[in-house]
N, C-alpha and C positions, 0 to 999 in steps of 0.2 A: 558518482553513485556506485554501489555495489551489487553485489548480488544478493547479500544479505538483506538491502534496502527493498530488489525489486520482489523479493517473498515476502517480504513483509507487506507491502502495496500488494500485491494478489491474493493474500492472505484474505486481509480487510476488506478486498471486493470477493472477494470465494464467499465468506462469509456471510459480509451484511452488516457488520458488529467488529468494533474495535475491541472488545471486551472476548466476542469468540475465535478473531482472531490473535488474540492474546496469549489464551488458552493455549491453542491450536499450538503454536507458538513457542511455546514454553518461558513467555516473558512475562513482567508486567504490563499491565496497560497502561497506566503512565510512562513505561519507558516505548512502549508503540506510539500511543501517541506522539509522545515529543522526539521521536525518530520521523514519522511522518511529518509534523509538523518544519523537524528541520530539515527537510529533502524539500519541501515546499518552496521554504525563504529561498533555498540553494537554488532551486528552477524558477523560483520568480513567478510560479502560478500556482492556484491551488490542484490538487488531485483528486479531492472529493468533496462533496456539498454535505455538510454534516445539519440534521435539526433532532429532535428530539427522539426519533422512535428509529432513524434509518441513514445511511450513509449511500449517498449516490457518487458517482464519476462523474467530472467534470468532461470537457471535451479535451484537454492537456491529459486525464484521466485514463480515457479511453485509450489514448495512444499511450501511452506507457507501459500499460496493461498488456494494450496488443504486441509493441516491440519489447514490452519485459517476458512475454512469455518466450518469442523466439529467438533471445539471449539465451535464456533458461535451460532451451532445449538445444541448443548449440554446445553449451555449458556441457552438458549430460553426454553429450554423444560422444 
């Protein structure tokens, strides 16, 4: 996994929306998408619960989030 991967994943939960964190982003959303989708297969669990109107974290989600943020910030210092 990279670091490019875990902004992309906080991205998507900052947001709410694959499509704003897309934006945000400055990529496509097809290629967010199937960037998360294949950090997925890679971990063997899903990271977010996707239906129609909203994207939630799973519980694999939540911690990713929480130890991608203090990569992040280790990163920056």
């Amino acid at each position: 996994m990279t670091f490019k991967t875990i902004e992309y994943v906080l991205a998507v939960y900052e947001t709410g929306s694959f499509s704003r964190a897309a934006q945000r982003l400055f990529i496509s959303q097809p290629a967010l998408s199937q960037a998360i989708r294949k950090t997925e297969e890679d971990l063997g669990a899903a990271i977010f619960v996707r239906d129609t109107h909203s994207v939630r974290l799973t519980a694999a989600g939540e911690l990713l989030v929480r130890e991608g943020r203090e990569l992040l910030a280790k990163r920056d210092e």
